[in-house]
DSSP file (Angstrom, degrees, kcal/mol; ACC not computed):
  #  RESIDUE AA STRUCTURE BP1 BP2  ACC     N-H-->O    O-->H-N    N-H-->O    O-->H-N    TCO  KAPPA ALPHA  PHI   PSI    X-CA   Y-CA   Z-CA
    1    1 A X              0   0    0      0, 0.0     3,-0.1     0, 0.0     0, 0.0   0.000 360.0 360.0 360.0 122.0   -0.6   44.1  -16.6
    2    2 A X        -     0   0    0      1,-0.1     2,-0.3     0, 0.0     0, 0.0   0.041 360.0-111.3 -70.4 149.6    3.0   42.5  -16.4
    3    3 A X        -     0   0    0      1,-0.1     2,-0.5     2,-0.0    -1,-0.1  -0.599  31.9-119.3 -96.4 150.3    3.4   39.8  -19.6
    4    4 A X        -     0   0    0     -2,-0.3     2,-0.4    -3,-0.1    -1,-0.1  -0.773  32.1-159.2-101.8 126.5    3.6   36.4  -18.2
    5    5 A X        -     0   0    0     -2,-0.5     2,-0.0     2,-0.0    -2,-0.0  -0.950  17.5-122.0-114.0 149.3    7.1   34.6  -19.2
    6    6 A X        +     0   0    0     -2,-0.4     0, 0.0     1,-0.1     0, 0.0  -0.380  29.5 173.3 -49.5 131.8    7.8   30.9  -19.2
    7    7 A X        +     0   0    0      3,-0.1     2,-0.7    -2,-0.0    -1,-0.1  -0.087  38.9 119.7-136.1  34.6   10.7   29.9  -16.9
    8    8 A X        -     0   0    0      1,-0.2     3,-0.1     4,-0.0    -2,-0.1  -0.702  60.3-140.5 -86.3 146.4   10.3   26.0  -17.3
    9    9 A X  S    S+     0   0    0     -2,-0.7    -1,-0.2     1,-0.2     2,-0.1   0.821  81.0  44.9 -65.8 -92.7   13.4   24.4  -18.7
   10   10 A X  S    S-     0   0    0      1,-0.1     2,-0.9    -3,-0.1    -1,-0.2  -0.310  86.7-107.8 -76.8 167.7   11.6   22.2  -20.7
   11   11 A X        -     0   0    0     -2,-0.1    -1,-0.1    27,-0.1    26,-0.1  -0.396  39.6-144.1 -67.1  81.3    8.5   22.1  -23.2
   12   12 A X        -     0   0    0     -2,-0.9     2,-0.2    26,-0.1    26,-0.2  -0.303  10.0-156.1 -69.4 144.9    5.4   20.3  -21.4
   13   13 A X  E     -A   37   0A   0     24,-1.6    24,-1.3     2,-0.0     2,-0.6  -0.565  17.8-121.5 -89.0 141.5    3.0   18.0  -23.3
   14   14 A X  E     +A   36   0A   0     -2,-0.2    22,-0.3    22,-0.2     2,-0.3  -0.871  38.9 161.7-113.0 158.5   -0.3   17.3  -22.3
   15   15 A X        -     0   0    0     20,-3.4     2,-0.2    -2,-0.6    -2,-0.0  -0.933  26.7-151.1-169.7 121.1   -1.3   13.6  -21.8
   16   16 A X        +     0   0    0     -2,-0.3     2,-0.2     2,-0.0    19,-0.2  -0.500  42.2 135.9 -84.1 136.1   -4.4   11.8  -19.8
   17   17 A X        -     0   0    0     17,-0.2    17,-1.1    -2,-0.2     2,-0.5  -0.600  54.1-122.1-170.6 147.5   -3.3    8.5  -18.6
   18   18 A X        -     0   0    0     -2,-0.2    43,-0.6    15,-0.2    15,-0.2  -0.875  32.8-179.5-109.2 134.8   -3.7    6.9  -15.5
   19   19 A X  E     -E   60   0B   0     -2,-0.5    13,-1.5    41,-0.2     2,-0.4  -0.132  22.3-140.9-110.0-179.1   -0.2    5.7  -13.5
   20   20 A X  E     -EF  59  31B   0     39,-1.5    39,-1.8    11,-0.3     2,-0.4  -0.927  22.4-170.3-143.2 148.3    0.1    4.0  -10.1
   21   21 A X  E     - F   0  30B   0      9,-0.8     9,-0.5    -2,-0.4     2,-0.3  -0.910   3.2-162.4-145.0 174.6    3.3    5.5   -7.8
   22   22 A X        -     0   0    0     -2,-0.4    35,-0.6    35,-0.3     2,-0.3  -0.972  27.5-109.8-158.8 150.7    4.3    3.8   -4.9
   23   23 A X    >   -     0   0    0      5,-0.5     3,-1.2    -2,-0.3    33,-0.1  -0.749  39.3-123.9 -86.9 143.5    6.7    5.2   -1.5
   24   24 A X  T 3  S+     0   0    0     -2,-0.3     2,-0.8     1,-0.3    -1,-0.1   0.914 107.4  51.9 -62.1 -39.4   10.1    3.1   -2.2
   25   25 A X  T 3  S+     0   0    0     -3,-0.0    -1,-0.3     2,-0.0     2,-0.2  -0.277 105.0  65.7 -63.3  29.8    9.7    1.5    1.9
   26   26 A X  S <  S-     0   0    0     -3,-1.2     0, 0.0    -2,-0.8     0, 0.0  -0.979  71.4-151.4-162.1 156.4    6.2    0.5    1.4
   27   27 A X        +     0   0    0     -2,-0.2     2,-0.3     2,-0.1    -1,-0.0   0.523  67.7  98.2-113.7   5.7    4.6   -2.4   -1.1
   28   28 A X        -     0   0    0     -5,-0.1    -5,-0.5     2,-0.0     2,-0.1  -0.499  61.6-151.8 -98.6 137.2    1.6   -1.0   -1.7
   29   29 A X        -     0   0    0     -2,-0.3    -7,-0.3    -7,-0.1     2,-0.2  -0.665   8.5-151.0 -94.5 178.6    0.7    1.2   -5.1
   30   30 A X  E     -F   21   0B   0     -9,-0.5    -9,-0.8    -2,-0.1   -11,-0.1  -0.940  25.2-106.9-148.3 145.8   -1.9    3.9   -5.0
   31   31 A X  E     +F   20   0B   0     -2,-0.2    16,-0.5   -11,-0.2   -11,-0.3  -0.259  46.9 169.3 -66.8 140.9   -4.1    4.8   -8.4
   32   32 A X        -     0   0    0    -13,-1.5    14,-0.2    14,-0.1     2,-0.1  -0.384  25.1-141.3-103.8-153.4   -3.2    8.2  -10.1
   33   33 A X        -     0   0    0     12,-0.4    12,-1.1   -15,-0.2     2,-0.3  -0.507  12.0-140.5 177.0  97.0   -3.8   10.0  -13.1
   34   34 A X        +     0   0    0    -17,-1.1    10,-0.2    10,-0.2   -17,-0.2  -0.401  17.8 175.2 -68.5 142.9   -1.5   12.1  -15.2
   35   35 A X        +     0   0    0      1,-0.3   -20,-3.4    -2,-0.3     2,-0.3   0.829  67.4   4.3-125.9 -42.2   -2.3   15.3  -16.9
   36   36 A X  E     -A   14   0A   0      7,-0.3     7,-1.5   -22,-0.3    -1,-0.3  -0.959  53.6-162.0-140.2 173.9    1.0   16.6  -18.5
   37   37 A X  E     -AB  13  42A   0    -24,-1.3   -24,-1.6    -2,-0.3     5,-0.2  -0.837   1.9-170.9-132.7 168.9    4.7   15.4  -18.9
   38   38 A X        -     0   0    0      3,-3.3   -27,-0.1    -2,-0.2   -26,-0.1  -0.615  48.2-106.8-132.8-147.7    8.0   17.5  -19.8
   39   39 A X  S    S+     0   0    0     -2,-0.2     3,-0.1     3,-0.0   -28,-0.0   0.139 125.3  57.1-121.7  22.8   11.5   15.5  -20.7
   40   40 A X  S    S-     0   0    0      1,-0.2    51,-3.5    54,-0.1     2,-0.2   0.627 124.6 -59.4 -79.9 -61.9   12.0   17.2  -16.9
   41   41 A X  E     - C   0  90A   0     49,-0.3    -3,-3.3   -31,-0.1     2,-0.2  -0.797  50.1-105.0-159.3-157.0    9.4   15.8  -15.1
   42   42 A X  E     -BC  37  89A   0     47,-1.1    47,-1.8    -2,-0.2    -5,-0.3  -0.942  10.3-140.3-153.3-175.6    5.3   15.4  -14.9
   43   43 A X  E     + C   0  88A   0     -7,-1.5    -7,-0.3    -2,-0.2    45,-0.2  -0.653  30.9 171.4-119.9-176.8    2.4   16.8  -12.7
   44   44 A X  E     - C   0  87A   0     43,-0.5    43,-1.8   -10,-0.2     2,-0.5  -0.837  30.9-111.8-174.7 170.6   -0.2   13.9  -12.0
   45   45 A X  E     - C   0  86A   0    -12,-1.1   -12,-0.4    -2,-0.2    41,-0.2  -0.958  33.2-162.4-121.9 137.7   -3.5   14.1   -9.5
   46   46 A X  E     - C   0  85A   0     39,-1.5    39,-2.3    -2,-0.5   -14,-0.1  -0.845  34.0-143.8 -89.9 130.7   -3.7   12.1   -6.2
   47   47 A X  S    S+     0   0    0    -16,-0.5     2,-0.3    -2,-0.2   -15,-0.1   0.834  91.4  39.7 -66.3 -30.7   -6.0   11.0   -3.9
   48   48 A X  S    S-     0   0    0     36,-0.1     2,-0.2    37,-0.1    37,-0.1  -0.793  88.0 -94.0-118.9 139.7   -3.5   11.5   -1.0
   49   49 A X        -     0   0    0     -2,-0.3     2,-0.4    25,-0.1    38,-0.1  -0.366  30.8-165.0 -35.2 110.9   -0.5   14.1    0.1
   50   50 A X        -     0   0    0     -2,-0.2     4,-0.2    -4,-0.0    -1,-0.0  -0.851  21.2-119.9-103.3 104.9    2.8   13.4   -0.9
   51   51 A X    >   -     0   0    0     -2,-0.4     3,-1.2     1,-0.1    20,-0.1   0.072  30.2-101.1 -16.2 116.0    5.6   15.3    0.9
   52   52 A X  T 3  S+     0   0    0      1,-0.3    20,-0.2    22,-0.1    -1,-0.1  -0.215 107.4  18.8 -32.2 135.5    8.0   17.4   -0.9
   53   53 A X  T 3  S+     0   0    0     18,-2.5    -1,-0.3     1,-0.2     2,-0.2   0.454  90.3 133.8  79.0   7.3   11.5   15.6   -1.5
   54   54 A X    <   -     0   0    0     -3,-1.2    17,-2.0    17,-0.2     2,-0.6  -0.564  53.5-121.8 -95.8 158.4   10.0   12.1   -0.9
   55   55 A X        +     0   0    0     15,-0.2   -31,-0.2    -2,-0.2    15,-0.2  -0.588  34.2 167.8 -85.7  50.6   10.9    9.1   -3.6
   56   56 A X        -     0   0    0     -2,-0.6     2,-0.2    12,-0.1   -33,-0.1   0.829  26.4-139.5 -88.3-123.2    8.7    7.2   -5.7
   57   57 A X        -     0   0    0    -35,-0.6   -35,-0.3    11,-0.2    11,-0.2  -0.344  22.0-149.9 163.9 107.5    8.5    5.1   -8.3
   58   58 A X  E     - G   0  67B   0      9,-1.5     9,-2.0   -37,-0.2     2,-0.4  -0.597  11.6-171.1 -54.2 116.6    6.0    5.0  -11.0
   59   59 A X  E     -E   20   0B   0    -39,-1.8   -39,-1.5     7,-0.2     2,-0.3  -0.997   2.3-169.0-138.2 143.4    4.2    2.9  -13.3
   60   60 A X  E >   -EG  19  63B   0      3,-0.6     3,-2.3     5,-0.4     5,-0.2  -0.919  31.3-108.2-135.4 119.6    2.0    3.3  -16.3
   61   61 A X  T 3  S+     0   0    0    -43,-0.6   -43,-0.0    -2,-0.3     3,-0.0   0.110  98.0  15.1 -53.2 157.1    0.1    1.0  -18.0
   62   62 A X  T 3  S+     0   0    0      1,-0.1     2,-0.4     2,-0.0    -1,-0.3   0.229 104.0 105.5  72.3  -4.7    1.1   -0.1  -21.4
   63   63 A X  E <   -G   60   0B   0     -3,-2.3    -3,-0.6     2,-0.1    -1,-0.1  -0.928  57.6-161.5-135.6  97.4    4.2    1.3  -20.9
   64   64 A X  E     +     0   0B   0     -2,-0.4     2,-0.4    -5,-0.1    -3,-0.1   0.231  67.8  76.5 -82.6  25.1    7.1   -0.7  -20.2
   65   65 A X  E     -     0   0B   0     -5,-0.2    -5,-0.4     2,-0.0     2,-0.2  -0.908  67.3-153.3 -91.7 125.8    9.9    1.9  -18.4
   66   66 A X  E     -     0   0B   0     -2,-0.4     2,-0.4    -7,-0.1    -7,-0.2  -0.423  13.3-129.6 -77.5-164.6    8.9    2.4  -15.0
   67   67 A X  E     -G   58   0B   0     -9,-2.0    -9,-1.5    -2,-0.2     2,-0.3  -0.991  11.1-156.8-134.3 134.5   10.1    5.9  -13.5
   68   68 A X        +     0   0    0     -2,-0.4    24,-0.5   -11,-0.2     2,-0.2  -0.905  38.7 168.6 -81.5 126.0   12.1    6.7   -9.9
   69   69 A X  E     -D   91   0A   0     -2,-0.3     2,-0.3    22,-0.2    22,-0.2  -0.499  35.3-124.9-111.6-161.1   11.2   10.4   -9.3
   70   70 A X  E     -D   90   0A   0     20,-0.6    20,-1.1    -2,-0.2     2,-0.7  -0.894  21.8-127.5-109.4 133.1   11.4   13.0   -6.7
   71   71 A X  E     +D   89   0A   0    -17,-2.0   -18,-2.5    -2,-0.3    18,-0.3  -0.782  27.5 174.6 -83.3 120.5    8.5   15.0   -5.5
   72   72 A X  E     +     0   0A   0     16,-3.0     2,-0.3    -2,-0.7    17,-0.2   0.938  69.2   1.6 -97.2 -40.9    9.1   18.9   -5.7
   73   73 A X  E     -D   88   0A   0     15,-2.1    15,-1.4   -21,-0.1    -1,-0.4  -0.953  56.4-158.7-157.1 157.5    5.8   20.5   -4.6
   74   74 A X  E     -D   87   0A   0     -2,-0.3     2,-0.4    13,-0.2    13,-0.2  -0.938  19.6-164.6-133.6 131.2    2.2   18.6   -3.4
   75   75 A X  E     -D   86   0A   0     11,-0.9    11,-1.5    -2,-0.3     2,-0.9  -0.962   9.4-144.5-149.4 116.8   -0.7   21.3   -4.0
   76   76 A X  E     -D   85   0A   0     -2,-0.4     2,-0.2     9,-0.2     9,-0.2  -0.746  22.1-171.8-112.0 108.5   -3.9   20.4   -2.2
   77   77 A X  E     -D   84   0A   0      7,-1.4     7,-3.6    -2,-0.9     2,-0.4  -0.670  17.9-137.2-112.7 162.8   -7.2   21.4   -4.1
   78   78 A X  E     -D   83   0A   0     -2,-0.2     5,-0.2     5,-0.2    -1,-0.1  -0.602  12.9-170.7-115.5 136.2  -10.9   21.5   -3.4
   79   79 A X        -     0   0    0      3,-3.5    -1,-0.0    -2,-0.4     5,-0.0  -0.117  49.4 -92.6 -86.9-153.5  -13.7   20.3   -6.0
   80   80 A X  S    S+     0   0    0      1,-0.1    -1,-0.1    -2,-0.0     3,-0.0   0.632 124.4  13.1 -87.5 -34.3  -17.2   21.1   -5.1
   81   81 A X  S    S+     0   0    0     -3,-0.0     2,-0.2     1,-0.0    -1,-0.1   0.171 131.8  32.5-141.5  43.1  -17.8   17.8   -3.3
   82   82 A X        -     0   0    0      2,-0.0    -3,-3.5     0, 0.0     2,-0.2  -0.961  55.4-139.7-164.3 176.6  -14.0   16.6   -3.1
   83   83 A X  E     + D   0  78A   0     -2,-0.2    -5,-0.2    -5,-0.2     2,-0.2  -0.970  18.2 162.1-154.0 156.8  -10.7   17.1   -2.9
   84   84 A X  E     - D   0  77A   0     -7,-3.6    -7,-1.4    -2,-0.2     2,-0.4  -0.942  34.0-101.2-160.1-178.9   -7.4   15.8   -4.2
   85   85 A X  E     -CD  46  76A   0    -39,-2.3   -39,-1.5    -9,-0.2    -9,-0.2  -0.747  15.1-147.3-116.2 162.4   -3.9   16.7   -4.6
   86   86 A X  E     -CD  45  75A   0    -11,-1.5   -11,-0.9    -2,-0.4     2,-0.3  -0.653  29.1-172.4 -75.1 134.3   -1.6   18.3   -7.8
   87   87 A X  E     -CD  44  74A   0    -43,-1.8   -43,-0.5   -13,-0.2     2,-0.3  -0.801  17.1-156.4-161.7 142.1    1.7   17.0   -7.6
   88   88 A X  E     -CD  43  73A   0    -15,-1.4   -16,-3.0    -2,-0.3   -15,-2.1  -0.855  14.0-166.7-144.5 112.9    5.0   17.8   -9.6
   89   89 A X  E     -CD  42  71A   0    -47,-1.8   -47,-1.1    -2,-0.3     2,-0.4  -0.807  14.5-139.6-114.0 157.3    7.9   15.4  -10.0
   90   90 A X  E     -CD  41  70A   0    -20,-1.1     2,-0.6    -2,-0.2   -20,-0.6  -0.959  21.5-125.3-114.7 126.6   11.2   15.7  -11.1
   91   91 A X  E     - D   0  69A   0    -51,-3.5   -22,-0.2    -2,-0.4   -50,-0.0  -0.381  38.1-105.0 -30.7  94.4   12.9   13.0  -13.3
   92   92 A X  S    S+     0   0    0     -2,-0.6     3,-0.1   -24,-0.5    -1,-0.1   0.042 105.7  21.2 -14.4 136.4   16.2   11.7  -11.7
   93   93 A X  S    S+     0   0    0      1,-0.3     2,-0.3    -3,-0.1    -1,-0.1   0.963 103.2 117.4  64.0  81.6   19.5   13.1  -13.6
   94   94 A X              0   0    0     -4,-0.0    -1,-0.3     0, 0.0   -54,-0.1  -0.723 360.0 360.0-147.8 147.6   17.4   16.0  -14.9
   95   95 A X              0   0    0     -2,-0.3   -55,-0.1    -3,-0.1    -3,-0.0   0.246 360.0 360.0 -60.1 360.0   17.8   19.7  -14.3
C-alpha cells in the first residue's frame, strides 16, 4: 500500500464555527458552518452548490475581519436522510 503524503502548502487547523457567505451580485447571506481553516484557505459545509471560481465574501460571528475568497472545488455529499455540499476556498493573495 503506497504511503499517503501531504501536498497542502499549509498546516490546517480544525475549528467548528458557523459563518454566513454571500455571492458579491446578490444581498442575500446563506447560513454555513466551518470545519477546518489553513493560513491558505478553509473548507466549510453548505446547504447549496457553489460553482468553482465563483467570489464570495464571508462572515463569522464574533469575528470582526470579514473574508473575500474564491471557491476552488464544491463536493456534493449524501447523509442518510440529506444532503449538503463540502466546499474549499482559497484566501485572496495566497498560494
Amino acid at each position: 500500500m503506497a504511503e499517503y503524503v501531504e501536498k497542502r502548502t499549509h498546516e490546517r487547523y480544525d475549528y467548528e464555527a458557523p459563518i454566513e457567505y454571500k455571492h458579491y451580485d446578490k444581498n442575500d447571506y446563506y447560513a454555513a458552518k466551518t470545519y477546518n481553516y489553513s493560513m491558505g484557505g478553509m473548507y466549510f459545509e453548505s446547504d447549496y452548490d457553489i460553482q468553482p471560481g465563483v467570489d464570495i465574501y464571508i462572515k463569522m460571528n464574533n469575528y470582526s475581519a470579514d473574508t473575500s475568497v474564491k471557491v476552488t472545488w464544491c463536493k456534493k455529499y449524501s447523509a442518510s436522510d440529506s444532503s449538503y455540499y463540502g466546499v474549499g476556498v482559497k484566501y485572496y493573495g495566497n498560494k
